[in-house]
N, CA, C and O atoms as a GROMACS GRO file, in nm:
protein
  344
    1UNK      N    1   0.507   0.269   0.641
    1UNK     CA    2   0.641   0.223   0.668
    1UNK      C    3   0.633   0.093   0.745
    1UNK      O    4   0.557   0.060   0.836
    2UNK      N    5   0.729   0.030   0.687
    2UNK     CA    6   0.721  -0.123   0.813
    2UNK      C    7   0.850  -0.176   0.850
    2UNK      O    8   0.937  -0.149   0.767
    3UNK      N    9   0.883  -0.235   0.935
    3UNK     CA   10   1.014  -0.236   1.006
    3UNK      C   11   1.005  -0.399   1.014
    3UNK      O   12   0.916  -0.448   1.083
    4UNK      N   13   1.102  -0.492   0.938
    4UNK     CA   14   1.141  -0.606   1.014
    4UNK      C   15   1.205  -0.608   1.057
    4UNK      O   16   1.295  -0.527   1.034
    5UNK      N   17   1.218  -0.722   1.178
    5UNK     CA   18   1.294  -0.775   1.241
    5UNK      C   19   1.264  -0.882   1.261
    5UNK      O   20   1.147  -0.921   1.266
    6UNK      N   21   1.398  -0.976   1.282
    6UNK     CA   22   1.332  -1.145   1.315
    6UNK      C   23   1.499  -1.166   1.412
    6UNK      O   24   1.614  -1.123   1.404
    7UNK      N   25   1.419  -1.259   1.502
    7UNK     CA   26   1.485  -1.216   1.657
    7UNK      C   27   1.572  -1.393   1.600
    7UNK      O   28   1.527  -1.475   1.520
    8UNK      N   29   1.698  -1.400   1.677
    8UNK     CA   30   1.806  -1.482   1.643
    8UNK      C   31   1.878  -1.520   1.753
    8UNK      O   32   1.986  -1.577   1.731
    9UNK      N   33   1.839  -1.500   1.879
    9UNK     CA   34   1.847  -1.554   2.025
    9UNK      C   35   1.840  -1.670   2.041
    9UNK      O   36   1.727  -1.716   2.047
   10UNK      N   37   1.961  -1.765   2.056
   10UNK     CA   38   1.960  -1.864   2.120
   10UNK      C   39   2.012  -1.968   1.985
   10UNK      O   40   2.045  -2.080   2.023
   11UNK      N   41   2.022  -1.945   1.850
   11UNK     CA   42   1.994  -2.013   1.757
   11UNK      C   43   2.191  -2.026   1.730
   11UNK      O   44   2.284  -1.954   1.767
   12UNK      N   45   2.185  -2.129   1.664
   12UNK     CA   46   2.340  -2.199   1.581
   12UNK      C   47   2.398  -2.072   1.498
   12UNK      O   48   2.300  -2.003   1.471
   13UNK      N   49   2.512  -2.013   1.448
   13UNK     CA   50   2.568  -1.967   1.391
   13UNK      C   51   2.509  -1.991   1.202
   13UNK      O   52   2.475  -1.910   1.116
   14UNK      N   53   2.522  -2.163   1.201
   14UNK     CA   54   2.480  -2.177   1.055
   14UNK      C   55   2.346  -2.123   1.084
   14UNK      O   56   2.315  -2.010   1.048
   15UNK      N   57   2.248  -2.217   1.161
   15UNK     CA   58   2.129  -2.194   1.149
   15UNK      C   59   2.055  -2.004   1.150
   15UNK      O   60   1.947  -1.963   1.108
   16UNK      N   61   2.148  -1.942   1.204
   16UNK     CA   62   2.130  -1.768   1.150
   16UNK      C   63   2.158  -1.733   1.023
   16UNK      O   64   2.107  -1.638   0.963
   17UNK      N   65   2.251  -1.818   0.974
   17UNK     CA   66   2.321  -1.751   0.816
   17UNK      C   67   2.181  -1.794   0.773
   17UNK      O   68   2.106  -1.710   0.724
   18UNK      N   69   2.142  -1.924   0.791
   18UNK     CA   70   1.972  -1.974   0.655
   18UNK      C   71   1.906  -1.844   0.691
   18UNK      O   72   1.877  -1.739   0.633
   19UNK      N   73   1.889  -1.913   0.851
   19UNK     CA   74   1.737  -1.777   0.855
   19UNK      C   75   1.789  -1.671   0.781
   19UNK      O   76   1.709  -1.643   0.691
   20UNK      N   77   1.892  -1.596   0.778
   20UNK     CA   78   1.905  -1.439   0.708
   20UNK      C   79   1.896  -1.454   0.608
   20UNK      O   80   1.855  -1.356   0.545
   21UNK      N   81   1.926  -1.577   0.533
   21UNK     CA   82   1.859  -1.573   0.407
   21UNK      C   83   1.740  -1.593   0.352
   21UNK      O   84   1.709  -1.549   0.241
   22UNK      N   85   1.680  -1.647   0.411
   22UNK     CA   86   1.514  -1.660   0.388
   22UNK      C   87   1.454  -1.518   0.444
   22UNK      O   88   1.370  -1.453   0.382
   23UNK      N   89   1.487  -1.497   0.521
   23UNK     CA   90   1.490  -1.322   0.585
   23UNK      C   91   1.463  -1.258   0.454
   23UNK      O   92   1.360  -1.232   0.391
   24UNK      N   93   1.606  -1.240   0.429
   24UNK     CA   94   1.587  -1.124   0.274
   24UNK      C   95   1.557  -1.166   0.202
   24UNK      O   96   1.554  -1.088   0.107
   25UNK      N   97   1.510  -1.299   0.171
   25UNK     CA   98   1.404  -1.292   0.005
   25UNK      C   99   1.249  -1.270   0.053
   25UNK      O  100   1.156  -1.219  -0.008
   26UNK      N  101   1.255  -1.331   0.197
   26UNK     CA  102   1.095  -1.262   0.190
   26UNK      C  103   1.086  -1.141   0.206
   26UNK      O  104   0.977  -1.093   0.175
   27UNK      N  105   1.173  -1.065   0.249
   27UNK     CA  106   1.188  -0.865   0.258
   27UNK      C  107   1.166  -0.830   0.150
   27UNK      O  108   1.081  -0.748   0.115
   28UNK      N  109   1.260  -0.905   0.065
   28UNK     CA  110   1.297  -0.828  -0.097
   28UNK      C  111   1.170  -0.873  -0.164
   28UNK      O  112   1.151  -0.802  -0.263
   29UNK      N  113   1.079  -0.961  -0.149
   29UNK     CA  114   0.981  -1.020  -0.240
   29UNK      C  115   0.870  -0.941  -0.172
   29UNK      O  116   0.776  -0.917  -0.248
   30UNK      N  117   0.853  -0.885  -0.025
   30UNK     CA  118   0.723  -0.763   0.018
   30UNK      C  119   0.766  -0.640  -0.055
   30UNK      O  120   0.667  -0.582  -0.100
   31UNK      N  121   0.897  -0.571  -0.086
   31UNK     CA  122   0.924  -0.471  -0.082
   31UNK      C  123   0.869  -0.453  -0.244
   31UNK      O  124   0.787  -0.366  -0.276
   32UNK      N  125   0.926  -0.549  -0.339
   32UNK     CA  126   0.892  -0.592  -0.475
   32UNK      C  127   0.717  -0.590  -0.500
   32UNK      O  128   0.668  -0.531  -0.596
   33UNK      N  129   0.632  -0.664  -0.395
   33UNK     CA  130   0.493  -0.650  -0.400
   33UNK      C  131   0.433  -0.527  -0.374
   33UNK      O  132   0.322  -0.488  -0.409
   34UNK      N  133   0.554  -0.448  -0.283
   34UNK     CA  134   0.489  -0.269  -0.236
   34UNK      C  135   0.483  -0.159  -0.354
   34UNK      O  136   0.412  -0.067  -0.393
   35UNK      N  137   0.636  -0.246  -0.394
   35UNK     CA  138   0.672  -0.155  -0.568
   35UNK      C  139   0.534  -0.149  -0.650
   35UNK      O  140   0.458  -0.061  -0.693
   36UNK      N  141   0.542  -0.271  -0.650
   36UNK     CA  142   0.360  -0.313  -0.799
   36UNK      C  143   0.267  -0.208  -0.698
   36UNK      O  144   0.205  -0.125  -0.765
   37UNK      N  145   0.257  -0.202  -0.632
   37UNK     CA  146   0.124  -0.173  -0.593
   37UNK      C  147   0.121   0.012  -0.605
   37UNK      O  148   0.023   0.080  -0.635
   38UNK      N  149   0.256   0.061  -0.570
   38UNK     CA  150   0.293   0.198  -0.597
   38UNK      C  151   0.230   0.228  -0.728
   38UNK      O  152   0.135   0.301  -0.755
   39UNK      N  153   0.324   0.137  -0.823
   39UNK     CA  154   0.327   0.170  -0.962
   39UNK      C  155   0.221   0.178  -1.016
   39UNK      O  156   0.201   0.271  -1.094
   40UNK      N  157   0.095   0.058  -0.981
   40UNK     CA  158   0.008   0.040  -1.046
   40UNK      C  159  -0.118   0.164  -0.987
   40UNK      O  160  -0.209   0.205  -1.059
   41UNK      N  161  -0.096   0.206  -0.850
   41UNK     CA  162  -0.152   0.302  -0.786
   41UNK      C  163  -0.112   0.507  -0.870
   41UNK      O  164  -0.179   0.606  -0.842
   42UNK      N  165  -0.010   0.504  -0.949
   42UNK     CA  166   0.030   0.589  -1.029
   42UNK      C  167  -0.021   0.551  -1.128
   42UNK      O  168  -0.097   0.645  -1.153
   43UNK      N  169  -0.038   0.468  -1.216
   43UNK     CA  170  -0.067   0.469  -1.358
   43UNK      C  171  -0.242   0.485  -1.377
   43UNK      O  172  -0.300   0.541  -1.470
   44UNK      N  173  -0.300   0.419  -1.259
   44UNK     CA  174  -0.444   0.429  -1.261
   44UNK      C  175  -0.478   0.583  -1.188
   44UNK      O  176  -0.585   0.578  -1.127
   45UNK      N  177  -0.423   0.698  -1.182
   45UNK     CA  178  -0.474   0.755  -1.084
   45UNK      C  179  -0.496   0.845  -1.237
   45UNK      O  180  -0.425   0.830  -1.336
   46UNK      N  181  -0.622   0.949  -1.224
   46UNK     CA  182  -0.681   1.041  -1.304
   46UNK      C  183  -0.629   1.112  -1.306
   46UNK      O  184  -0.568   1.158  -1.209
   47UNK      N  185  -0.629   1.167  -1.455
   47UNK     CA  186  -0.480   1.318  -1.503
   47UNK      C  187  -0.555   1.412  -1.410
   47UNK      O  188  -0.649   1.396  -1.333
   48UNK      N  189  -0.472   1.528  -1.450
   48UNK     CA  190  -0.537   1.645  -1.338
   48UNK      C  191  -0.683   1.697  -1.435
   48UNK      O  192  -0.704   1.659  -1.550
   49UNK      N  193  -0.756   1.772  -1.372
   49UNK     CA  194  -0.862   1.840  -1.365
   49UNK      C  195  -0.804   1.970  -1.447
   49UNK      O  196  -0.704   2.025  -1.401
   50UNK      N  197  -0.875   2.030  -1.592
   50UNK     CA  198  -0.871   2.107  -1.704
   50UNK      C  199  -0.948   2.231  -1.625
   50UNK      O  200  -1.068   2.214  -1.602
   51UNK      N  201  -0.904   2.320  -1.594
   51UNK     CA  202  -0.893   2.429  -1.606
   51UNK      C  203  -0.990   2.535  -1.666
   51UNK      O  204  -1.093   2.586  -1.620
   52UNK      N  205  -0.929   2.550  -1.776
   52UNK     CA  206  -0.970   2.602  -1.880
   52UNK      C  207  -0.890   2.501  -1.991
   52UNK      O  208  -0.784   2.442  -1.970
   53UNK      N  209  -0.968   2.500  -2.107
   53UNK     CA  210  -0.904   2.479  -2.260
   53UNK      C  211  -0.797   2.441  -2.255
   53UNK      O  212  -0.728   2.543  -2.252
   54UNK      N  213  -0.703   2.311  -2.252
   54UNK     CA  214  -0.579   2.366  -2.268
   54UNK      C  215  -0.464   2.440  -2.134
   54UNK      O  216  -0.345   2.471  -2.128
   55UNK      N  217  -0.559   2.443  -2.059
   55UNK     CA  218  -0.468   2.516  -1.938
   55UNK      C  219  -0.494   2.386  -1.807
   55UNK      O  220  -0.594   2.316  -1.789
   56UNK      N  221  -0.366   2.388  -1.731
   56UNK     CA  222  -0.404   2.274  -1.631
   56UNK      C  223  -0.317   2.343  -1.498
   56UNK      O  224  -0.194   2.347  -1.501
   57UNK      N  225  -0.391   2.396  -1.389
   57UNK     CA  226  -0.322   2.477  -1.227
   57UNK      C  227  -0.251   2.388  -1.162
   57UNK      O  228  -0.296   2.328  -1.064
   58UNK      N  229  -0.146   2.372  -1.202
   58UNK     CA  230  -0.122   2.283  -1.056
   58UNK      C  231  -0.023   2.399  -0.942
   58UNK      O  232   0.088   2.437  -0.980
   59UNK      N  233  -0.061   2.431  -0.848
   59UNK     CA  234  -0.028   2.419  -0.710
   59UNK      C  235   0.064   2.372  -0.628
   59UNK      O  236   0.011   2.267  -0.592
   60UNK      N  237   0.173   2.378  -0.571
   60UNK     CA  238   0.233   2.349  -0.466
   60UNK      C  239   0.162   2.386  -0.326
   60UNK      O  240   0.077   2.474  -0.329
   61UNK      N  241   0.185   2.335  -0.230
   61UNK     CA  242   0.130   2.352  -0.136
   61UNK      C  243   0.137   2.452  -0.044
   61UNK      O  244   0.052   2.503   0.029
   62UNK      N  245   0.295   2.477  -0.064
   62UNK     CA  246   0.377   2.603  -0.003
   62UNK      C  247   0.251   2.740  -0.101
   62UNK      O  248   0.180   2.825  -0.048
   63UNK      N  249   0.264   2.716  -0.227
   63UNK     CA  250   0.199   2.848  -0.301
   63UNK      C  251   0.021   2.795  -0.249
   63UNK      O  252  -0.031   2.877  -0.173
   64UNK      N  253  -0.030   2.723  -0.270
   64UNK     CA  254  -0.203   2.729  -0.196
   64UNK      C  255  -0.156   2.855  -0.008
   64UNK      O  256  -0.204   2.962   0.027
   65UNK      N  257  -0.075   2.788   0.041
   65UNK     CA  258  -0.079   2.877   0.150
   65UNK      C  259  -0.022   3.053   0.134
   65UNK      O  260  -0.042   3.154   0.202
   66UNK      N  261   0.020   3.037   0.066
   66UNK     CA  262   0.062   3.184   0.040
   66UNK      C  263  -0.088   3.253   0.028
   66UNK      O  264  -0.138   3.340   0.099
   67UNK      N  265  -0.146   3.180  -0.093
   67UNK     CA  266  -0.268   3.243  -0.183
   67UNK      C  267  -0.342   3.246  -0.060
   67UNK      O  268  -0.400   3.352  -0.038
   68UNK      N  269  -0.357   3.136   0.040
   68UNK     CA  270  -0.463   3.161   0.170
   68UNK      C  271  -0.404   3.329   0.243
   68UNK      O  272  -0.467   3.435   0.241
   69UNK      N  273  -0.299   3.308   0.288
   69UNK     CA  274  -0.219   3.399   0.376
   69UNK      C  275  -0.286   3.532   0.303
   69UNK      O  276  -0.368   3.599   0.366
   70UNK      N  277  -0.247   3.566   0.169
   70UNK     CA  278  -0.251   3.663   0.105
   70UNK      C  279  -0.374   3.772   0.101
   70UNK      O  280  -0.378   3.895   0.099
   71UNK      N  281  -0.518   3.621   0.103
   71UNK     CA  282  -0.636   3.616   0.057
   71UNK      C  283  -0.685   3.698   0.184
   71UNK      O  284  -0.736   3.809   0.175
   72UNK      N  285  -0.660   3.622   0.314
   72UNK     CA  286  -0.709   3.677   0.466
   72UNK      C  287  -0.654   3.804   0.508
   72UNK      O  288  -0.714   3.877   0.586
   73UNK      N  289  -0.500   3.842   0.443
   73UNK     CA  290  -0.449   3.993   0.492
   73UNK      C  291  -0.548   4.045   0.402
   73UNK      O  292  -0.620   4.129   0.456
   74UNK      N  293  -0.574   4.022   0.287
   74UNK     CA  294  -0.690   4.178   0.231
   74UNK      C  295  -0.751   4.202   0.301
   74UNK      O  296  -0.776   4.318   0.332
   75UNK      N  297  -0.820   4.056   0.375
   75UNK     CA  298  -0.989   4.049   0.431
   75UNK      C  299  -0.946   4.146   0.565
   75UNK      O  300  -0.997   4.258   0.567
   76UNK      N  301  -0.874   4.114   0.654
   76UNK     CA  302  -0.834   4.180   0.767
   76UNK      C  303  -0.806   4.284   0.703
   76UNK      O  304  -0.879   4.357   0.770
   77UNK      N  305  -0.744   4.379   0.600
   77UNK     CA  306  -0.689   4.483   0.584
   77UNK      C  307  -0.843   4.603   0.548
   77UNK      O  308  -0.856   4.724   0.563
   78UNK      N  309  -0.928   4.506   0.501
   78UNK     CA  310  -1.049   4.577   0.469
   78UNK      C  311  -1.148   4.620   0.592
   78UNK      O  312  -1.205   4.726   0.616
   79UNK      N  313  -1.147   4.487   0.665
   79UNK     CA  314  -1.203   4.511   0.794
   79UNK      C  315  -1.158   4.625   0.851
   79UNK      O  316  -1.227   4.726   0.845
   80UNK      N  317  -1.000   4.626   0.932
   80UNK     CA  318  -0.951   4.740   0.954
   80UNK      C  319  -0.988   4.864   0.946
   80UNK      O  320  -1.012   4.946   1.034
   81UNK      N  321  -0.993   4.873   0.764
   81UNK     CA  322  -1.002   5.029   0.688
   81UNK      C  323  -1.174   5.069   0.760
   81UNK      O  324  -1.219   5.169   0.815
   82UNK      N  325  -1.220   4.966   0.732
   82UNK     CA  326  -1.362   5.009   0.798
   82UNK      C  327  -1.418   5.054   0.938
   82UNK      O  328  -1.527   5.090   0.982
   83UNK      N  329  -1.306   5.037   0.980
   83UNK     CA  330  -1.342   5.050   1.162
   83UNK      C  331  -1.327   4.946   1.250
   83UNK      O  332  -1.353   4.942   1.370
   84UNK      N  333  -1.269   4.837   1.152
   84UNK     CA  334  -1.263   4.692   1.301
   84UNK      C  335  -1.332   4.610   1.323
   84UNK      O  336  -1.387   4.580   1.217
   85UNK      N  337  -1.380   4.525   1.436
   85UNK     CA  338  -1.489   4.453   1.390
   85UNK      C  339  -1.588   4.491   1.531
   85UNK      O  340  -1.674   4.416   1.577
   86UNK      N  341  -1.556   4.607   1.575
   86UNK     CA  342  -1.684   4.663   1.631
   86UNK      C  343  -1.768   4.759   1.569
   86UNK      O  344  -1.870   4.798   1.625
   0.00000   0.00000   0.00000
């Protein structure tokens, strides 16, 4: 994230209207260079990873933690059944 600001203390009324305009074309012309770089950072990035045949996992992050959550109550539930971990 990046934040401009360009400070206007002390300066002419006209002379703020220019600066704000040179302001926003150089904003709009970084923001335009951030775009390309998004875009081109999506189109080059590698499809997902095959699975199996024909099959492709994708995951949410919320569901990977479930599957963790899920995975460790067995493990604890087995421990338990066995006597604990003394």
């Amino acid at each position: 994230m990046t934040q401009w600001v360009e400070r206007l203390a002390g300066v002419s009324h006209r002379e703020a209207c220019e600066r704000a305009k040179t302001f926003g074309i150089r904003t709009d012309a970084e923001i335009k260079r951030y775009e390309g770089q998004l875009s081109r950072t999506r189109v080059s990035s590698p499809p997902p990873k095959q699975n199996a045949p024909g099959f492709t996992l994708e995951l949410t992050d919320h569901e990977i933690d479930q599957i963790a959550i899920a995975y460790f109550h067995e493990l604890e539930k087995g421990v338990q059944s066995s006597g604990g971990y003394t």
